[in-house]
C-alpha positions in Angstrom: 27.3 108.2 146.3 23.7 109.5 144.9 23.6 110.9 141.0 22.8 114.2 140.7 20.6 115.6 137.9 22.4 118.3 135.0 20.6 120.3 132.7 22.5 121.9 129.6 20.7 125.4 128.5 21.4 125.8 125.4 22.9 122.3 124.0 22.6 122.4 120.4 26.0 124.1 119.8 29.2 122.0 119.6 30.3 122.9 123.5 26.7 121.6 124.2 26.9 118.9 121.9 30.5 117.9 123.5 28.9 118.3 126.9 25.8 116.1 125.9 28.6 113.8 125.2 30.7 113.7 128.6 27.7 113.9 130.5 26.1 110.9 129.4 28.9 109.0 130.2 29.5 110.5 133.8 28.4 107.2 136.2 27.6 110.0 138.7 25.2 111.9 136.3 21.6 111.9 135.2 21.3 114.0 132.2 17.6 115.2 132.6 17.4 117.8 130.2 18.8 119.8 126.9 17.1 122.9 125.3 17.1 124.4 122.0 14.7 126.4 120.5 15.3 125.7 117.0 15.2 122.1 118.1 12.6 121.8 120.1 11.1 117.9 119.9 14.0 116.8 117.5 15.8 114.1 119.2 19.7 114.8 119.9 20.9 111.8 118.0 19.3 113.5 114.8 21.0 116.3 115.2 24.1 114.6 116.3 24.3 111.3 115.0 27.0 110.2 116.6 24.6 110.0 120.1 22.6 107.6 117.9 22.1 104.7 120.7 23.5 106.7 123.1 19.9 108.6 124.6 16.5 108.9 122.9 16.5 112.6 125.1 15.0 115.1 122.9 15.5 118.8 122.3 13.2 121.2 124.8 12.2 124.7 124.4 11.8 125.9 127.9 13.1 128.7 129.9 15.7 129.2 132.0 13.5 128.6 135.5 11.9 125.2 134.3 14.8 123.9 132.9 16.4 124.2 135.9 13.5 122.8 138.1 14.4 119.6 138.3 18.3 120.0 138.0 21.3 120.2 140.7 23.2 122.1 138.0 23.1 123.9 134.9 25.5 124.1 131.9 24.7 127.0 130.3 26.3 126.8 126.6 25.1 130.1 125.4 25.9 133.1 123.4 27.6 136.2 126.0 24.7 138.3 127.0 21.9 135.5 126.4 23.5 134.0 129.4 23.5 136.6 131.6 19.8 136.5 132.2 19.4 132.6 131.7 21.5 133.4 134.9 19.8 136.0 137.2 16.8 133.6 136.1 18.9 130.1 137.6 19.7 131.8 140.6 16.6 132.7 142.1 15.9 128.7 142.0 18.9 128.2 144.1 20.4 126.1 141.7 24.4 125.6 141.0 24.9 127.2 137.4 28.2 126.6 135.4 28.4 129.5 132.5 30.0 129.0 129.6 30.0 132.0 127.9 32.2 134.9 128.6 29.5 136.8 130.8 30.4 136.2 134.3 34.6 136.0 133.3 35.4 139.3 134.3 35.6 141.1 137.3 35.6 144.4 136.6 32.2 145.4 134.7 33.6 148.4 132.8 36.1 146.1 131.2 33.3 143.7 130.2 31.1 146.7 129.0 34.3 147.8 127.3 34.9 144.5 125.3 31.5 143.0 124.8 27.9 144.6 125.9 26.2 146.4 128.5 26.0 143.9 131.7 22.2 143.2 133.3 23.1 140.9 136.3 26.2 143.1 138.0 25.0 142.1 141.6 25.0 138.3 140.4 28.6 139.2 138.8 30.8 138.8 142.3 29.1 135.5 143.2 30.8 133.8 140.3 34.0 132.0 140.6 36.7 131.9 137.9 36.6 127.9 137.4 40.2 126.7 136.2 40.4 124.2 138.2 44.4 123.7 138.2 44.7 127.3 139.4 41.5 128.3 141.6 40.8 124.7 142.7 39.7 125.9 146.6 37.7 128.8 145.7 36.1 126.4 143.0 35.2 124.4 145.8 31.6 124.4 147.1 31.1 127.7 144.8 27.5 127.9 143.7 28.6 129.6 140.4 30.8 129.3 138.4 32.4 130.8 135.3 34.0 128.6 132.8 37.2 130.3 130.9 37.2 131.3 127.1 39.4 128.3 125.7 42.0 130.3 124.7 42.6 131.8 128.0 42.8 128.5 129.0 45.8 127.7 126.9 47.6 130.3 128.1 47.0 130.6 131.8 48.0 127.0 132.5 51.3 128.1 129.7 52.1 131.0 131.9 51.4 130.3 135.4 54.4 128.8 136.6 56.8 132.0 135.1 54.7 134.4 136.0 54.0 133.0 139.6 57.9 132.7 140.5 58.9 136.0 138.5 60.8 134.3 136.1 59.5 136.6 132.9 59.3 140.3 132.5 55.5 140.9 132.1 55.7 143.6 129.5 57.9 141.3 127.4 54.9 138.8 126.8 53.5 138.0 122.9 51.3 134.9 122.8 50.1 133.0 119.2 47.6 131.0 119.2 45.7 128.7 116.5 42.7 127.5 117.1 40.5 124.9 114.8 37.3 126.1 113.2 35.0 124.6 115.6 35.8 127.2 118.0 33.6 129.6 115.8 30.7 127.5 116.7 27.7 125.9 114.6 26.2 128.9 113.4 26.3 129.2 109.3 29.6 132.0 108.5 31.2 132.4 105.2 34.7 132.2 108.1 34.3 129.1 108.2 32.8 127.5 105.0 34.9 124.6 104.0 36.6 126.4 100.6 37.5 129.3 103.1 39.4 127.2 105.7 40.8 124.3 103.6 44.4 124.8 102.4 44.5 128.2 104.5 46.2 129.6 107.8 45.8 132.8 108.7 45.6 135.4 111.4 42.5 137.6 112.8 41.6 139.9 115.3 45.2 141.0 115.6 46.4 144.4 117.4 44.7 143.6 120.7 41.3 143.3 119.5 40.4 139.9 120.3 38.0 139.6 123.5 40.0 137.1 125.0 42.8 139.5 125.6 41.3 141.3 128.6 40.8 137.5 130.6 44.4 136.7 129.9 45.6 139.9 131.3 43.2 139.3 134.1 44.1 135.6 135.2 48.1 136.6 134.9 48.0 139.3 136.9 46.1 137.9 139.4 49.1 135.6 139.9 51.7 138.8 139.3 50.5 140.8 141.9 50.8 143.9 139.1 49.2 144.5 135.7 50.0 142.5 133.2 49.4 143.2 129.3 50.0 140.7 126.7 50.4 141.3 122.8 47.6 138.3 121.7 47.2 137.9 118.2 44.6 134.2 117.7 45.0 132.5 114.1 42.9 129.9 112.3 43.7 126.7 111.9 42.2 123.8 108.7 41.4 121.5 111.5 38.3 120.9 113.4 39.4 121.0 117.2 42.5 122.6 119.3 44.2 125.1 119.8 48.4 125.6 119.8 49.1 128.6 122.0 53.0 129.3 121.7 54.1 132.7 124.4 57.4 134.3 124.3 58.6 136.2 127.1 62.1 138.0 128.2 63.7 136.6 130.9 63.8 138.2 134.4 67.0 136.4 135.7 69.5 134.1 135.0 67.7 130.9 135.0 68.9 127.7 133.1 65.9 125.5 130.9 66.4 122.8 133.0 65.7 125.3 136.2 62.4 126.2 134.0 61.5 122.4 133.5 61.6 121.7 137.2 59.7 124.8 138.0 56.9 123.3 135.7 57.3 119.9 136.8 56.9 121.1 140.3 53.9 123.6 139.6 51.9 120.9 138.3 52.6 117.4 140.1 49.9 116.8 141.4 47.7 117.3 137.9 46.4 114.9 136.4 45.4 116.8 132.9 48.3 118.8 132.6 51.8 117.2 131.2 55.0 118.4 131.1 57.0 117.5 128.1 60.4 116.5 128.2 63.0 119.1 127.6 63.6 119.0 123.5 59.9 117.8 122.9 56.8 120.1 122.2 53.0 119.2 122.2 50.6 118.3 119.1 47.2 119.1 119.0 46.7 115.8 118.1 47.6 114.2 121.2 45.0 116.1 123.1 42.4 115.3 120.7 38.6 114.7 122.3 40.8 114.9 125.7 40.6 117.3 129.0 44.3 117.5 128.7 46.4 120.8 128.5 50.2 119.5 127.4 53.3 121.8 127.6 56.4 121.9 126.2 59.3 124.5 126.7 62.2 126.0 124.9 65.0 129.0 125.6 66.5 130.8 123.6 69.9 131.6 125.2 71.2 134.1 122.6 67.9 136.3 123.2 67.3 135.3 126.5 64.0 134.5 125.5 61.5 131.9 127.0 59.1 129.9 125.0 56.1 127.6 126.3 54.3 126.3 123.5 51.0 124.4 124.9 48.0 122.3 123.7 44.4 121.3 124.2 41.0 120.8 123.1 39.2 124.0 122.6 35.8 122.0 122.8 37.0 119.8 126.3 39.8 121.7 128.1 39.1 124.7 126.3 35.1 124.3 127.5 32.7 121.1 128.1 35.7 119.2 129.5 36.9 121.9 132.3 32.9 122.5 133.0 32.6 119.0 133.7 35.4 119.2 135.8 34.6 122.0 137.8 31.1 120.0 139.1 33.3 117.1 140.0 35.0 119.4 141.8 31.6 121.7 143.8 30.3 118.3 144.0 33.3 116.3 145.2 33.2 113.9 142.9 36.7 112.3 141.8 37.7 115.7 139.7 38.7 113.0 136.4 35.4 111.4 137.1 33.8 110.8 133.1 36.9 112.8 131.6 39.5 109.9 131.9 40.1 108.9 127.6 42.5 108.7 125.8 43.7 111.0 122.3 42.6 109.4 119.2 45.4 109.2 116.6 46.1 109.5 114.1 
C-alpha cells in the first residue's frame, strides 16, 4: 500500500506537537510538512526535545495553499476562526483537510455564531463530517473533510451513547463533570495555568452552561435521541498534565438492572478496539489512558435514586484530539483504523 503525504497547519501547539508525534511513526505516513510562524526555520526537536533523533523537519511559515501543495491531507491544529479560512483556502486545492478546532463542529451556524465568532466559510460548513469514529464511522468514510470533536465532547459522547441510543435515561435528567489536565489550555503563556496556580489546586470554571463545549454535546446526543437534548456541563481543572475524567449522572427511564446497563455497553461497543468496558464495581483512571487513543468506561447505579452514573476516561491530547485525527485518515484512507495508534499507557 503507497504512503501518503500529511501536512500539519499549525504544529507548534501541543495537539500539533502530539500529532508530529503519531505521525512520524505511522508506516503508512510521510510527514512532509509543519508550519509555525513564530517558528519558522527552528527545527521541531528544539522546540520539542523529545523528537530529538526522531526528524531533522523544521518549522515552515507558509500559507495555507502551499502547505497543502504537496499533501494528501492536512491537520489543521489551529485556533477556531484562524481555521476557518486556512480551510476555504485547503479546499480549493482539492485536498482532504482534518480540522481541529471547533470551526466546522457545528451544524447549525447561528449556534456557532452564538457560542464563538461570526463564521466566513458557511458554504464549506455542510461538507464537513463530524469525525468520531466509533459513532459516525460510515459517514467518516471517504469524507473529504472532516471535523475533529472538542475533547471533552469526546468523553462524553462515547459515555452517553449507549443510554441515550436505547432510551434508557431521561434526557432532561443529564449533569456531566468533567476534569480535564492543564494541557488542554494549550501552549500559549496564561496566568490559568502557571505552575503555582495549578499545583495543589482543583477547581471548577466556566460553570452555568457557559463552556463552548456544551452546545457539541447537546448536538452529538441528540442526534442519537431523535429529540433535543440539554445537559447541565460544568468542566474542572485538574494538577495534571493530560486527561480528562468525565463522570454523567442521569435519571433512569425504566426499570433496568446494572448488569442490563453493562451488557448494553458491552454490546454497543464490541467491535471497538479503543473503547473498554470496565467490569461492573471498577471505574477508569486517567492514568491508564495516558499517551493512548483509548476512551475507558466504567459504570455505577444508584438504586435508591434511581440514578445512572458512567464515569469515562481518555487523553485529551490523543482521543480527545491528535489521536482520533489520526484515526479518522486511517479511516478516509482505509488504512487499518489502529494503524500508528496501537501503545500502551505508561504507568505509573
Amino acid at each position: 500500500m503507497a504512503k501518503i503525504n500529511a501536512a500539519i497547519f499549525g504544529a507548534s501547539g501541543y495537539t500539533g506537537q502530539e500529532l508530529v508525534r503519531i505521525l512520524l511513526s505511522h508506516p503508512q505516513v510521510n510527514l512532509i510538512a509543519a508550519s509555525s510562524r513564530r517558528y519558522a526555520g527552528v527545527p521541531l526537536a528544539k522546540v520539542y526535545p523529545s523528537l530529538l533523533g526522531k526528524t531533522d523537519m523544521e518549522f515552515i511559515n507558509a500559507t495555507a495553499s502551499e502547505v497543502a501543495k504537496s499533501a494528501d491531507v492536512v491537520f489543521l491544529a489551529l485556533p477556531h476562526q484562524v481555521s476557518q479560512n486556512a480551510a476555504g483556502e485547503i479546499a480549493l486545492t482539492g485536498k482532504r483537510i482534518i480540522d481541529l478546532s471547533a470551526d466546522f463542529r457545528l451544524a447549525d451556524v447561528k449556534t456557532y455564531e452564538e457560542w464563538y465568532t461570526k463564521h466566513t466559510q458557511q458554504d464549506l460548513l455542510k461538507k464537513f463530517v463530524y469525525g468520531l469514529p466509533e459513532l459516525f464511522r460510515e459517514e467518516i468514510k471517504g469524507a473529504q473533510m472532516i471535523a475533529n470533536p472538542g475533547c471533552y465532547p469526546t468523553s462524553i459522547l462515547l459515555a452517553l451513547a449507549p443510554v441515550v441510543k436505547m432510551a434508557l435515561i431521561k434526557n432532561d435528567s443529564l449533569i456531566i463533570n468533567s476534569c480535564s489536565g492543564v494541557s488542554g489550555a494549550g501552549r500559549e503563556p496564561s496566568v490559568g495555568s502557571l505552575f503555582c496556580e495549578v499545583a495543589q489546586g482543583f477547581k471548577a470554571y466556566k460553570a452555568g452552561g457557559k463552556h463552548r463545549h456544551t452546545p457539541e454535546i447537546e448536538q452529538g446526543l441528540t442526534r442519537f435521541a431523535g429529540a433535543p437534548v440539554k445537559v447541565t456541563f460544568t468542566p474542572h481543572l485538574l494538577p495534571v498534565n493530560r486527561g480528562i475524567l468525565s463522570t454523567s449522572y442521569a435519571s433512569l427511564a425504566k426499570k433496568v438492572t446494572a448488569a442490563e446497563i453493562h451488557a448494553c455497553f458491552q454490546d454497543f461497543y464490541c467491535s471497538e478496539n479503543f473503547v473498554r468496558i470496565y467490569p461492573l464495581g471498577e471505574l477508569p483512571n486517567i492514568n491508564a489512558v495516558t499517551g493512548t487513543n483509548l476512551c475507558d468506561i466504567g459504570i455505577a447505579l444508584d438504586e435508591r435514586t434511581e440514578r445512572l452514573i458512567i464515569v469515562s476516561a481518555i487523553d485529551n491530547l490523543v482521543k480527545g484530539a491528535a489521536g482520533q485525527a489520526a484515526q479518522n485518515m486511517n479511516i478516509i484512507f482505509d488504512f487499518p483504523e489502529g494503524q500508528g495508534l496501537e501503545t500502551t499507557s505508561i504507568f505509573p
